[in-house]
C-alpha positions as CSV (number, residue, x, y, z in Angstrom):
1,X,-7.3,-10.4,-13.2
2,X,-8.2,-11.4,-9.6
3,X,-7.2,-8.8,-7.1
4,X,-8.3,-10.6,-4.2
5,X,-6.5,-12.1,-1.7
6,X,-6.8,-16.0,-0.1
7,X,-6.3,-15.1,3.5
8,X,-8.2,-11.8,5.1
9,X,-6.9,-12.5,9.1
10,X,-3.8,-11.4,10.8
11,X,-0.5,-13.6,10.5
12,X,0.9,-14.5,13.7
13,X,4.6,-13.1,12.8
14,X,3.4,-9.8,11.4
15,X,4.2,-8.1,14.4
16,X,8.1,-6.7,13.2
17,X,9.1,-7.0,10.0
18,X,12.7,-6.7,9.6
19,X,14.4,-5.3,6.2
20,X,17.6,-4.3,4.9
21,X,17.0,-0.6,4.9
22,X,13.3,0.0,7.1
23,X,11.2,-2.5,9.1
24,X,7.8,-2.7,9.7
25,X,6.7,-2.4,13.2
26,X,2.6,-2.8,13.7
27,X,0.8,-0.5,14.9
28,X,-2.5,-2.5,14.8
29,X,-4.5,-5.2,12.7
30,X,-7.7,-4.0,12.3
31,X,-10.6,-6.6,11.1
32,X,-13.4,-5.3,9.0
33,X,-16.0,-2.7,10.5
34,X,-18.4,-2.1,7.9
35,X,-19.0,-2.7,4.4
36,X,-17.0,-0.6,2.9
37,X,-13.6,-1.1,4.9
38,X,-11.6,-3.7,4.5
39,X,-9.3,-5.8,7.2
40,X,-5.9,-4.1,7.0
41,X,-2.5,-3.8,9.1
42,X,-0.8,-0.5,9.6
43,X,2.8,-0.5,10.2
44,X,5.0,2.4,11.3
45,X,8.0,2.5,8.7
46,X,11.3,2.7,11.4
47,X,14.4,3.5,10.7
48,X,16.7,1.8,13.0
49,X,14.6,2.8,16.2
50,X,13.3,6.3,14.6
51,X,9.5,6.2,13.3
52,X,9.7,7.9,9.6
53,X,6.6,7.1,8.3
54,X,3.8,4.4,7.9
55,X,2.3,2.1,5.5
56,X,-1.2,0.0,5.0
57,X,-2.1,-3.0,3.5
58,X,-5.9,-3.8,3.1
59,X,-6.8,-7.3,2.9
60,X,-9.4,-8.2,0.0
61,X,-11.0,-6.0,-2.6
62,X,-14.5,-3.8,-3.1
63,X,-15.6,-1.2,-4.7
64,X,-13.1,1.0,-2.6
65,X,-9.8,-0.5,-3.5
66,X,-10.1,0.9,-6.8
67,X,-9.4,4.6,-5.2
68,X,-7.8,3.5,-2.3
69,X,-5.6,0.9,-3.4
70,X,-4.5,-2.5,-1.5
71,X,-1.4,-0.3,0.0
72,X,-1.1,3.5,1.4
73,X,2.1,4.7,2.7
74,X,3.4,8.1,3.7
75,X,7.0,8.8,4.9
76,X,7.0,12.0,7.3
77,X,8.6,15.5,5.2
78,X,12.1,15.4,7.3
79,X,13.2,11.5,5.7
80,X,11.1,12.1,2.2
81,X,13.9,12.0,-0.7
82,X,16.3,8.7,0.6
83,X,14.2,5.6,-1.0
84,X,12.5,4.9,2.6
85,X,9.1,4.3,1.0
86,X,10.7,1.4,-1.6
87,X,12.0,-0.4,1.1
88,X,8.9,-0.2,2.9
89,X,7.1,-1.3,-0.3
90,X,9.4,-4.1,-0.7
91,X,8.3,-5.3,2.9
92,X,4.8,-5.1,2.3
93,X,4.4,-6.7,-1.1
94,X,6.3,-9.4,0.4
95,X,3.5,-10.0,3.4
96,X,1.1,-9.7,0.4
97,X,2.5,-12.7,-1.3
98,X,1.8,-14.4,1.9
99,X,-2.1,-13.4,1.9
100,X,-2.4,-14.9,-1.1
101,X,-2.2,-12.0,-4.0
102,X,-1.6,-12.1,-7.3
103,X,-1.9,-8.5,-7.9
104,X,-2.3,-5.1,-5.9
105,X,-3.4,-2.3,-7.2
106,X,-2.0,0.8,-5.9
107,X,-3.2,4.7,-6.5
108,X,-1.4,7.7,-6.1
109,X,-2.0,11.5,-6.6
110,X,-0.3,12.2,-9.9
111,X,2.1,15.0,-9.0
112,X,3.7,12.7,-6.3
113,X,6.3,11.8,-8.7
114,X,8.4,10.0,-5.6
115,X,5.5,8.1,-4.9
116,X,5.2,6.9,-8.6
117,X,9.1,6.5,-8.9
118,X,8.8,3.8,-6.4
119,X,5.3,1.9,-7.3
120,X,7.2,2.1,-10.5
121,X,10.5,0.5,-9.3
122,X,8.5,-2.2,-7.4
123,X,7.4,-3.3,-10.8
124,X,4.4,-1.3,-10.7
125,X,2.6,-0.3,-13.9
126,X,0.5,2.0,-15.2
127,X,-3.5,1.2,-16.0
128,X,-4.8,4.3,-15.8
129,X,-3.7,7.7,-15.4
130,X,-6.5,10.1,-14.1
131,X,-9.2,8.4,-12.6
132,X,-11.6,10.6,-11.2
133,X,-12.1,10.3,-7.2
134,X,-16.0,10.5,-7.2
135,X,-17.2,14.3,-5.7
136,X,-18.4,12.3,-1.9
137,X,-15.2,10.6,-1.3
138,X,-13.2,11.9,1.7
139,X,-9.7,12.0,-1.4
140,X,-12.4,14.4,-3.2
141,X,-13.1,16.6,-0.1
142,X,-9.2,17.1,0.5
143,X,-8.7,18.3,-3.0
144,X,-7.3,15.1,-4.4
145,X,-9.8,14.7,-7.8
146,X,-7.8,12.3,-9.7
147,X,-5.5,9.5,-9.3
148,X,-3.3,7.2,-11.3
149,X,-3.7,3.5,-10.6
150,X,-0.9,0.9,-11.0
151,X,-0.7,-2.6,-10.6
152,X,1.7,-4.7,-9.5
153,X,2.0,-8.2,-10.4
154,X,3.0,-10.4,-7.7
155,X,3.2,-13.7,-9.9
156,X,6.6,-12.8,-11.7
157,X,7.9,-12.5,-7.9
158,X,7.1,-16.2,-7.3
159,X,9.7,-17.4,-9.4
């Protein structure tokens, strides 16, 4: 299973990112630094023009995607509960699809059960449940020791 991605540079329309529910408004594009990051776009997640959260999608895969996923998201504690980070999701796997992917792995802590409720909605699935963050990774530090890791499979969305 490849979970790599054809295209690691900015898309010229990636900018705004309108949706039914949320859009996607960039905050920055931000190419590789060093070895371990990857290129990646962060978006604030807006609701109408209010900022409720944000959302990452890293371009390509290493030895770091398989704690910090291809996507991160948070949606601020006042707008948590309404489905904002689905629609958000919804957005993002879509510019995915246009890098390239057939897959995108996706980790969460696993007591966030509204962050698994909506991997899981997106048609995200489980591949492994506790997978220990290793002791000098910033997660670790923070208190985050284990993760679950889904993947979602962006070739069933083609058709």
């Amino acid at each position: 299973m490849s979970y790599d991605c054809l295209i690691h540079d900015k898309l010229l329309h990636t900018d705004f990112i309108q949706g039914p529910v949320v859009s996607l408004k960039l905050q920055g594009f931000y190419p590789r630094e060093t070895e371990t990051d990857l290129p990646h776009y962060c978006f604030f997640i807006m609701l109408g023009s209010q900022k409720i959260g944000s959302i990452t999608l890293r371009l390509g895969y290493n030895d770091y995607t398989d704690i910090h996923g291809h996507i991160g998201y948070t949606i601020d504690e006042g707008f948590r509960g309404h489905g904002y980070s689905y629609y958000a999701l919804q957005l993002i796997i879509e510019l995915a699809k246009e890098h390239g992917y057939e897959h995108l792995l996706v980790t969460c802590d696993p007591h966030n059960l509204s962050s698994i409720k909506s991997v899981l909605k997106v048609g995200g699935r489980l591949v492994e449940e506790h997978r220990h963050v290793p002791k000098d990774h910033i997660y670790y530090v923070f208190g985050l020791t284990v993760l679950n890791c889904y993947v979602i499979s962006l070739k069933e969305r083609f058709r």
